[in-house]
Structures are given as structure tokens and as C-alpha cells.
C-alpha positions, -999 to +999 in steps of 0.1 A: -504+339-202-533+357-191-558+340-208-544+307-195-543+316-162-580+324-165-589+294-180-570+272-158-594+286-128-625+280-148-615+244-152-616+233-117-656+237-103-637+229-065-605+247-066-578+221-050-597+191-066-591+167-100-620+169-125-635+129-125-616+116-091-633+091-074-650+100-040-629+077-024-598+092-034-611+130-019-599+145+011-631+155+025-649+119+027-621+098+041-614+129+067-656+123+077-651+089+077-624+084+100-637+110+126-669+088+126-648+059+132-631+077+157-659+084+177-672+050+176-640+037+187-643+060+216-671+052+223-669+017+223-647+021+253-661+048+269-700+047+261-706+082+276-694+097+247-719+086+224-746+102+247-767+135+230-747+156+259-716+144+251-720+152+212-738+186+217-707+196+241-681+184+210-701+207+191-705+231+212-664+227+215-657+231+180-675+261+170-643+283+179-620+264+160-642+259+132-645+297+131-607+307+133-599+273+109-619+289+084-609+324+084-570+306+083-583+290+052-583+321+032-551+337+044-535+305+035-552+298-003-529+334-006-500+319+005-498+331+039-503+324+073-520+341+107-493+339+137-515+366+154-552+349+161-546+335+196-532+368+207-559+388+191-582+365+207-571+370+234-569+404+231-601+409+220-614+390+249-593+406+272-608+441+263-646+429+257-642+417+297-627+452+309-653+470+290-679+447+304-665+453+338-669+486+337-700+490+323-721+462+335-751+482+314-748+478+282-763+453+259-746+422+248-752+433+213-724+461+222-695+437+237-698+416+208-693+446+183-665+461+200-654+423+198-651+422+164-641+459+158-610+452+178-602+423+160-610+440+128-584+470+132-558+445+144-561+424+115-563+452+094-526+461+106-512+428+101-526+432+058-517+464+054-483+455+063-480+422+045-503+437+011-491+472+008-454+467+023-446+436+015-432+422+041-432+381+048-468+369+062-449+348+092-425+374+101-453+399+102-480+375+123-451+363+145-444+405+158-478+410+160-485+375+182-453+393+207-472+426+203-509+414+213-504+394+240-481+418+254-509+443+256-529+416+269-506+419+304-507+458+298-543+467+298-550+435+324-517+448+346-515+411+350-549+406+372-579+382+357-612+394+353-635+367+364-671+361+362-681+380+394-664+413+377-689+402+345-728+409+336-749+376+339-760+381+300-724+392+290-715+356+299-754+339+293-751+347+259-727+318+238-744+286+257-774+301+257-801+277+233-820+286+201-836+250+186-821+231+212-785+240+200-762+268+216-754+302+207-719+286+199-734+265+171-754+285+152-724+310+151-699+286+140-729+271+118-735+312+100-693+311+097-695+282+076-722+291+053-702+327+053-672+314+044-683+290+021-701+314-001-674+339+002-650+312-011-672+300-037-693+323-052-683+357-052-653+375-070-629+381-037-630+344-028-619+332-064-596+365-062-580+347-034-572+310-052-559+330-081-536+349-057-524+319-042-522+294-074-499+321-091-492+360-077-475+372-108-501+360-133-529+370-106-516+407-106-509+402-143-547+401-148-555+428-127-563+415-094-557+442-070-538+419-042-529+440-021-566+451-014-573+412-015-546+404+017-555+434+032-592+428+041-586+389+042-565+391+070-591+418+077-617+390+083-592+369+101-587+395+127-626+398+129-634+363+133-609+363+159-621+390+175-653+373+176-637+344+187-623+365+220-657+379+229-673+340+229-642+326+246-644+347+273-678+344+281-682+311+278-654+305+305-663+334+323-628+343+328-598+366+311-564+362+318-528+372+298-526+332+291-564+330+273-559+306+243-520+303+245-508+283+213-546+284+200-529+294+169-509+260+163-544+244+169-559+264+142-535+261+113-533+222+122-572+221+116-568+235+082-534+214+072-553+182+086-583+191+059-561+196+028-554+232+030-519+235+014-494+258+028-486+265-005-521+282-013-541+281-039-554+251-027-583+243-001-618+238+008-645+249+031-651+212+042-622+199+047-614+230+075-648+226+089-637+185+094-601+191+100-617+214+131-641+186+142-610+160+139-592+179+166-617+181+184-631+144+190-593+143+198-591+166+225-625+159+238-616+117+237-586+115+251-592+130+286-625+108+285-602+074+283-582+091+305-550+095+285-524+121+296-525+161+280-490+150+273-503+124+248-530+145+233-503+169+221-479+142+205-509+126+189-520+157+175-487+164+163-484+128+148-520+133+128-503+170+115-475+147+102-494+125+086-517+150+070-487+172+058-472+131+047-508+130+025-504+168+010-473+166-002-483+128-020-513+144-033-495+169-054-472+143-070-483+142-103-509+165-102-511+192-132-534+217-142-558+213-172-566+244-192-602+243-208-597+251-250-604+285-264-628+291-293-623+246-302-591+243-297-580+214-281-574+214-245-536+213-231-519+200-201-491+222-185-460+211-174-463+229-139-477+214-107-504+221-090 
């Protein structure tokens, strides 16, 4: 059992993907392809948003959801799910904008740390009780969601701290340019990249597939999981915390509503790029485009003019549809384990 398990990871170079299927038949293209289209179609009615502003605001959009998408990734590859990052968020935020307005002084550098640190702890909770307790993922998240933005209203008492009660470089600092591009950017840019080798190259990320293709067999080999879900939602809770510091300065404002739903927003991103609720099953790419998908959307749609109203039922209809495109994927799909020593190579009767 072991030793199949094993093997069965080796055999896939891009966990989630067939060995030998054509390009045109992968998620990640036809996901690329369709937001181009997209934005051409947009454009094509409203020319504005082909301009280089309009693009380097989509961008400059997208880099918090890319972030939060991709740290949703890896809780989901272990079969769970993050309930909590729009209330860490906005807790996060919430606390980097009292601490700010209180002590106007210190550097940037020192918001942003407490940021994450905040974040951190928070997500720490939330995988120490779903690794070392055991208790369900979404019952877990959805308490801690109550919990956060509850504490959001207690710290706040309610009142918003705006940008006159905020340093000028606390709230400079995420559309502030390096190369031309925003703060915003190169941050989501360095996620990527982060996440991406975590996912790929290093013994935690393939930890996490392994976890999410098949717990048993994954603690059968001696994966220590609950170390593994501990410090992965960990890192969600840090990118979120992240996220919090960026969100608020960018808007220059903190409230108890700051990113309200956020949440749904980010798991859609990673169910519209192929991430299976399931786990064990998901790329880098296809969050990073499922993120940019959602956001031509939400940056189109008020540029034609349409109704918020409509943006949130189309959203939901592409969620649908990707969830339609998930399930049909794994219909037929079976994993190939690579021969030992020359023996010949087996299929499995299990799914995917």
C-alpha cells in the first residue's frame, strides 16, 4: 500500500493533471484563453478598458485575491477549506489601522509585520484545532469567521478609522511604484513565485497532495499531518493578514464590514481554476487565473454599466459551470502507478 501510494505521486510531474493530455484539453489554457477573450469582448464595447490604466488597475485589483486564492489552494489540496480569511482580513486590517493610529511613528515595515503576525496566530488557531483535534475544517473556519469579525466591532467599538486618523506612508505604501508597477503587484507577483515553489518543489507542498489524494495512506507513510494542516492554515492566516494590512491602506479606511463575503470570492477563484474540493488536486496557475477571471468580471461589468446585482449571479453562474467542468473531469479519470524494479505498470480501479 505504501509503496503504491508513493509511486502513484511520482507518476504525475503536475499533481491534478493526465500524463500525454493535449494542451487543449487542460484547465489552465482554455481558463487564459477565455479571460483574453473576455477582455476583448469588453473592450470591444467599452474601449477604455483596453487602455494601459485600465489594465494596470485590473492588476493592481487582483493582487489581493491572487494572494488569498493561493494560500486557499493549499488548505484545499488537504481537503479542507478557510471560512475565516475575510474576517481575519479584516481583522488584521482593523488592528494594523488602530496601531497605526496610535502611533503615527513607526515605520511601515512595522504595520505590515504585526499584519502578518496577527494573521499568523489566528490561523495558527484554526490548524491546531482542525490538525491536532480533529475537528471538521468548515465547522471550525465557519466559528472562527463569527469569532473574527466580532472582534472586529470590539476593538473598533463600531467607529471607522479613516485616512485622516492614518500616517501618509502607512497608506503610500501598496500603490506606491517600483518598475512602473505597484507595490500591489510585485507582492501578489512574490506570492505566486512563493507559492509555486512551495507547492512544487519542496517536501511540505508534495506533503500536502499526498494529504489530500489519500489521508490514511498519507499518515500510513509517515507524513506528520497534523504538523502539515497546522502551519498550512498557518500560511493562510498570514497571507491574510497580509492581505488586511494592504486592504486597508490602499482604501484608506477600516470598518467592521472591510471585505464582507471576501471569502466566497476567494474559494470561487480557486474552484473556477480546477482546484477540487476534494483535494489532492490543484495548480498554482489555475488559482492565479481563476483570480484574474473574477476580476475582469468585477472590473467589466460596472464599466458596461451592468447592475452589482448581475455581477453576483454571473459570478455564481461561472462557479456553476466550473464545479459542472470538475466533476466531468474526474469521470474516468484513474491513477497510474509507475512499475517497481521492471515490473509492468498497473492501473487502479479508484478515481482520481
Amino acid at each position: 500500500m505504501a509503496l503504491n501510494f508513493l509511486t502513484s505521486l511520482r507518476a504525475s510531474s503536475a499533481p491534478g493533471r493526465e500524463a500525454g493530455e493535449p494542451l487543449w484539453q487542460r484547465r489552465e489554457p482554455l481558463l487564459a484563453l477565455l479571460t483574453v477573450v473576455l477582455i476583448l469582448l469588453v473592450g470591444l464595447r467599452a474601449p477604455v478598458f483596453l487602455s494601459a490604466q485600465s489594465m494596470d488597475n485590473l492588476l493592481t485589483d487582483s493582487a489581493i485575491t491572487v494572494m488569498l486564492a493561493l494560500a486557499q489552494m493549499l488548505v484545499i489540496l488537504t481537503r479542507g477549506i478557510d471560512l475565516s480569511v475575510a474576517s481575519n482580513l479584516a481583522l488584521s486590517g482593523m488592528m494594523s489601522a488602530l496601531l497605526a493610529m496610535h502611533f503615527p511613528a513607526l515605520p511601515v515595515g512595522v504595520f505590515i509585520l504585526m499584519a502578518v503576525l496577527i494573521g499568523l496566530m489566528l490561523g495558527l488557531l484554526n490548524g491546531w484545532l482542525i490538525g491536532y483535534l480533529e475537528l471538521p475544517p468548515i465547522v471550525v473556519t465557519l466559528g472562527s469567521m463569527s469569532v473574527y469579525r466580532g472582534m472586529v466591532f470590539v476593538l473598533s467599538g463600531g467607529a471607522w478609522v479613516s485616512s485622516r486618523n492614518m500616517p501618509a506612508d502607512f497608506i503610500a505604501f501598496p500603490l506606491a511604484r517600483l518598475g512602473g508597477l505597484t507595490h500591489l503587484v510585485w507582492l501578489g507577483a512574490l506570492a505566486v513565485v512563493a507559492i509555486w515553489f512551495l507547492a512544487r518543489h519542496t517536501r511540505f507542498g508534495r506533503d500536502l497532495y499526498a494529504i489530500g489524494n489519500d489521508p490514511a495512506a498519507a499518515a500510513y507513510v509517515g507524513i506528520a499531518s497534523r504538523g502539515r494542516l497546522l502551519w498550512t492554515y498557518g500560511l493562510s492566516g498570514a497571507m491574510a493578514g497580509l492581505a488586511g494590512y494592504l486592504w486597508v491602506a490602499r482604501y484608506a479606511v477600516a470598518y467592521t464590514e472591510i471585505a464582507y463575503g471576501f471569502e466566497l470570492t476567494v474559494i470561487a477563484a480557486c474552484v473556477i481554476g480546477g482546484v477540487s474540493i476534494a483535494g489532492g488536486v490543484g495548480q498554482v496557475s489555475g488559482a492565479v487565473l481563476g483570480a484574474l477571471f473574477l476580476s475582469v468580471i468585477n472590473n467589466a461589468l460596472p464599466i458596461m454599466r451592468i447592475s452589482p446585482f448581475w455581477q453576483s449571479a454571473l459570478t455564481g453562474l461561472v462557479i456553476l459551470c466550473a464545479v459542472v467542468l470538475n466533476a466531468r473531469g474526474k469521470q474516468g479519470r484513474r491513477k497510474q502507478i509507475l512499475p517497481l524494479h521492471g515490473q509492468k505498470s498497473v492501473i487502479t480501479g479508484s478515481r482520481a
